[in-house]
C-alpha positions in Angstrom: -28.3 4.2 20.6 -24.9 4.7 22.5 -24.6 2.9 25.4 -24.2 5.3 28.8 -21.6 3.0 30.4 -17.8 2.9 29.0 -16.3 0.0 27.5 -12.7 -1.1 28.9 -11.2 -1.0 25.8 -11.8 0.8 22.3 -10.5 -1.3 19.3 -10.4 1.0 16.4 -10.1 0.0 12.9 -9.0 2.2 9.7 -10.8 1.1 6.0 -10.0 2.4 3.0 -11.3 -0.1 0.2 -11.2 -2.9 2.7 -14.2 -5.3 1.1 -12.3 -8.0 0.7 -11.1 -8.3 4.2 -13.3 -6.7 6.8 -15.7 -8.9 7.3 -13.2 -11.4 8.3 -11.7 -9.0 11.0 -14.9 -7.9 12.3 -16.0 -11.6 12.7 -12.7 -12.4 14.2 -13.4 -9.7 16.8 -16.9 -10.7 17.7 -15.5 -14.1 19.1 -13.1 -12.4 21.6 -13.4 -13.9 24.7 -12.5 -10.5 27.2 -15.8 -8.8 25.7 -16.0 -5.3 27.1 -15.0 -3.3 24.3 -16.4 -1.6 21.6 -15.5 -1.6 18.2 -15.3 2.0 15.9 -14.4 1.4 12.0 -13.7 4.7 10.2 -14.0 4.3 6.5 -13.1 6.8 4.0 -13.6 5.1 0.8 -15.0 6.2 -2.3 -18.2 5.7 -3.6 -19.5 1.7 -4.1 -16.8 0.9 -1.7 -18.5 3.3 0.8 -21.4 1.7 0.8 -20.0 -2.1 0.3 -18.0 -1.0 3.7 -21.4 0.8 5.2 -23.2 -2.9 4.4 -20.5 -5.1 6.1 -20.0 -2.7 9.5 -24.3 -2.9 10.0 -23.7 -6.7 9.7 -22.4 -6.4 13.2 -25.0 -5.2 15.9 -22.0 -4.1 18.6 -19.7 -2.5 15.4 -20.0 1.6 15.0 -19.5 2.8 11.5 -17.9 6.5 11.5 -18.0 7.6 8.2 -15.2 10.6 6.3 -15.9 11.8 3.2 -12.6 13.0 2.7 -10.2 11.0 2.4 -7.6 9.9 5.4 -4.2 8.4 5.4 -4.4 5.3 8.3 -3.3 7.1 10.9 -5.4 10.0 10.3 -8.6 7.6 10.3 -7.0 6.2 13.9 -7.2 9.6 15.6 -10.6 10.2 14.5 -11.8 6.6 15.8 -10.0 7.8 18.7 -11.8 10.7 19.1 -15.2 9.1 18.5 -14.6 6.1 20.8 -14.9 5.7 24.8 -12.6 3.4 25.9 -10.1 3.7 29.1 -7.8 1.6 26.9 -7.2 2.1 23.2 -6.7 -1.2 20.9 -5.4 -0.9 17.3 -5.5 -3.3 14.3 -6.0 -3.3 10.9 -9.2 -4.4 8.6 -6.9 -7.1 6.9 -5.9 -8.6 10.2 -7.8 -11.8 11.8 -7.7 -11.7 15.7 -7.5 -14.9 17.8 -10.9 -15.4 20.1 -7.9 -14.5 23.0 -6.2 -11.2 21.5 -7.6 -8.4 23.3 -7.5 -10.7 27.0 -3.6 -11.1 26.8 -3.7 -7.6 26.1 -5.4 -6.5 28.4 -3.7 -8.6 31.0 0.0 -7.8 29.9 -1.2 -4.3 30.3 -3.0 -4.6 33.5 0.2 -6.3 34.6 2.9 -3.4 33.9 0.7 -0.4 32.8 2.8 0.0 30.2 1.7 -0.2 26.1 1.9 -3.9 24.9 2.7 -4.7 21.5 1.0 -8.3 20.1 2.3 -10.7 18.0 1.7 -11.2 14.0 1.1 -14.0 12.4 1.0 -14.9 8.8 -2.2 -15.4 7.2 -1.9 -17.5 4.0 0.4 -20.1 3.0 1.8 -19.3 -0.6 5.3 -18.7 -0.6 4.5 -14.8 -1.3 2.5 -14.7 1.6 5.3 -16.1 3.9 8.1 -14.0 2.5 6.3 -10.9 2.9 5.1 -11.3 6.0 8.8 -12.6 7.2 9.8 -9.1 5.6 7.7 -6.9 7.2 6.9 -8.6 10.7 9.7 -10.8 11.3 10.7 -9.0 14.8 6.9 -9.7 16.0 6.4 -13.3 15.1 4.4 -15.0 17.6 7.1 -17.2 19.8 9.9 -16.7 22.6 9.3 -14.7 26.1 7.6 -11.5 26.6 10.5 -8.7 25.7 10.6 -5.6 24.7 10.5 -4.2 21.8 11.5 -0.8 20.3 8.2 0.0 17.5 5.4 -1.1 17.4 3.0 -1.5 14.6 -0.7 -0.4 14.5 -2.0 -4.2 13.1 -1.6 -5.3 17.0 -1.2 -2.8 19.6 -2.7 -1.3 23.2 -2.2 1.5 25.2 -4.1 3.5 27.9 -6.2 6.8 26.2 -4.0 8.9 28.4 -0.5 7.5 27.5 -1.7 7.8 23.4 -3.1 11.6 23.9 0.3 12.6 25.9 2.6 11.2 23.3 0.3 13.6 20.6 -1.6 10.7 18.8 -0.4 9.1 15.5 0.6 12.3 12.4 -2.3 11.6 10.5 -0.1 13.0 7.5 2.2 10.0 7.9 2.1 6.6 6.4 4.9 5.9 9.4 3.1 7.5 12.3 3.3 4.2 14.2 7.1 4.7 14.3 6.7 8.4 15.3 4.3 7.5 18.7 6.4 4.5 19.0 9.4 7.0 19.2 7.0 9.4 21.1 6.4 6.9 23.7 9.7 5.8 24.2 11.3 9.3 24.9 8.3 9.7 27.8 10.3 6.4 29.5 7.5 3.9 28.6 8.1 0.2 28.1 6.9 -1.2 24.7 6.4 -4.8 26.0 5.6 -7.4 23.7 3.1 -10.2 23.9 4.1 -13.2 21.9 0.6 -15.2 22.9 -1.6 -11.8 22.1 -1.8 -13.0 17.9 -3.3 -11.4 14.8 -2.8 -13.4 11.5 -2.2 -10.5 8.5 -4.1 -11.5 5.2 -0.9 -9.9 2.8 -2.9 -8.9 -0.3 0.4 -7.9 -2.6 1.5 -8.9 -6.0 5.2 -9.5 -6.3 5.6 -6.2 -8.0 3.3 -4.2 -5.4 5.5 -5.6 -2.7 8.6 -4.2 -4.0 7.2 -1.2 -4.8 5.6 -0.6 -1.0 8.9 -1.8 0.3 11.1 1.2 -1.9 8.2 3.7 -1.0 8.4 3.1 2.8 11.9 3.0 2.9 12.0 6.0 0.9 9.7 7.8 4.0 11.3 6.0 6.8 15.0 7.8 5.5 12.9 11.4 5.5 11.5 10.8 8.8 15.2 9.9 10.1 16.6 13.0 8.9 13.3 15.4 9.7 13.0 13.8 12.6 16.6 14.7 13.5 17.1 18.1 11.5 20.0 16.4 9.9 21.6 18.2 6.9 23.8 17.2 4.2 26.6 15.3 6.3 24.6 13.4 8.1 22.7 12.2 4.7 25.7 11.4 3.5 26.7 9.5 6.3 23.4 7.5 6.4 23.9 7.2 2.3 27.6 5.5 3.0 26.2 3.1 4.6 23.1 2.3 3.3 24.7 1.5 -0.3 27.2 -1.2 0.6 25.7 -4.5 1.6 26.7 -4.2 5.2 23.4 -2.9 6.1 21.4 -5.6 4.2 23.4 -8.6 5.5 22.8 -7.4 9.3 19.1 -7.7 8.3 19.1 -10.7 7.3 20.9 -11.9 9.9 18.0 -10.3 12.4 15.4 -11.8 10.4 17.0 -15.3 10.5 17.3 -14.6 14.5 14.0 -13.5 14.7 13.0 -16.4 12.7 14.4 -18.9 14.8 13.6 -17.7 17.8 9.5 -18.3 16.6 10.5 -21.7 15.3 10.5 -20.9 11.7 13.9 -21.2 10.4 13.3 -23.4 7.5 10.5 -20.8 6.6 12.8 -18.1 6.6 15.3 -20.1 4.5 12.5 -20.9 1.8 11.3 -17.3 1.4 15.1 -15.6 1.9 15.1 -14.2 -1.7 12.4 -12.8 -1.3 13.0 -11.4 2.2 16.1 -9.7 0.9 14.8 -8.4 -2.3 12.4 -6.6 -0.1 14.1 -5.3 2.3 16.9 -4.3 -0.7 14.2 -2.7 -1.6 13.8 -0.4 1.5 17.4 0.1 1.4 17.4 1.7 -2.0 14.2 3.8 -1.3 16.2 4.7 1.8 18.9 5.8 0.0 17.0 8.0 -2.7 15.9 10.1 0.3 19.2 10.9 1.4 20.5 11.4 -2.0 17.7 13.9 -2.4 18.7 15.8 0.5 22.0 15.8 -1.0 20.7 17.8 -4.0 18.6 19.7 -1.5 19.2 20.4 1.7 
């Protein structure tokens, strides 16, 4: 049964294929200790891994299991546990992220504070060298450290806004692997504040192969230089702009440089130095998936 009264906040959770993982998050969430909320998992896996998923969810009493039998991108999942949640304020994370007992209480309370959305921090969960050099690759700007700033994206592994904010700014595109930088962007034009919360901490369990990492990396980059020029109706010259100066390494050293900032700034400098090839054959990676998206619109405007 469905309680009558609302929960403060909604914390909704995609799974596609997420065995491995969810139980940990779901466990990581029952230990919060700000505990009005509710918790909505939308799975769209096939098959075993339906039910496997269906098994784990009914292993926590105050988890609701919404169930698609198509299947749904992330973000697509999102707006449907949107949709099926009650929540004032809506909480994102991932099913291979592990929540500390305080998460959604410094959320809540930057919020509270500013009314603004609050982006949290992301830690690295795992300590093989793969494991750090990814997760320096990916979520260097959000490490947990430093004062509360602001940021300019944030991603859906550690993120809170109010209901209202999310359904003015049009929810995520579900059709989008990148629909966190679209509401980010969304949000931002609307003159909100994307204030980040370095003590509100997930840790990410990274689950990639080298060769799977370099592959995401090329693929996102590859949608995030689509989405720049959609996003802009830019034609051929501004492709080619973008193209200039995405294939020298002037773009890939000011990375790097960011990421050693970023790096330092959480107290993780020799970190950073350890996993650096790594971090830049990554984000090379992006670079040259960004680049075959304007050379495509090059060929085809």
């Amino acid at each position: 049964m469905i309680p009558t009264t609302r929960p403060a906040v909604s914390v909704v959770i995609p799974a596609y294929e997420s065995q491995r993982t969810l139980a940990g998050c779901l466990e990581a969430i029952s230990r919060q200790t700000f505990q009005d909320f509710e918790t909505v998992v939308v799975d769209s896996s096939p098959g075993e891994a339906a039910e496997s998923t269906r098994r784990i969810v009914e292993g926590f009493t105050a988890v609701r299991f919404e169930r698609s039998e198509q299947r749904l991108l992330p973000h697509a999942a999102r707006n449907l546990g949107v949709a099926r949640s009650r929540g004032e304020l809506l909480a994102f994370t991932d099913p291979d992220v592990y929540a500390r007992p305080d998460w959604l209480e410094r959320l809540v309370a930057a919020h509270r504070a500013t009314g603004e959305p609050v982006v949290g921090a992301l830690a690295c969960h795992g300590g093989r060298w793969l494991d750090q050099g990814v997760h320096l690759c990916k979520f260097s700007k959000w490490l947990p450290g430093g004062p509360p700033r602001e940021v300019d994206m944030s991603p859906t592994a550690n993120m809170l806004l109010p209901r209202r904010q999310f359904e003015v700014a049009g929810g995520f595109p579900g059709d989008q692997f990148l629909g966190d930088v679209t509401l980010s962007r969304s949000l931002r034009r609307q003159g909100h504040r994307l204030g980040f919360e370095p003590r509100a901490v997930v840790a990410h369990h990274h689950l990639h192969t080298l060769g799977s990492f370099v592959a995401e990396r090329y693929t996102r980059g590859r949608m995030y230089g689509h989405l720049r020029l959609d996003g802009t109706g830019a034609g051929r010259g501004a492709a080619l702009g973008w193209l200039a100066v995405t294939l020298p390494p002037v773009r890939l050293a000011r990375i790097l440089a960011l990421v050693g900032l970023h790096a330092s700034r959480a107290g993780q400098t020799g970190r950073c130095l350890a996993t650096l090839p790594l971090v830049a054959v990554g984000h090379a990676a992006s670079l040259a998936g960004e680049a075959a998206a304007y050379f495509q619109r090059l060929r085809f405007p």
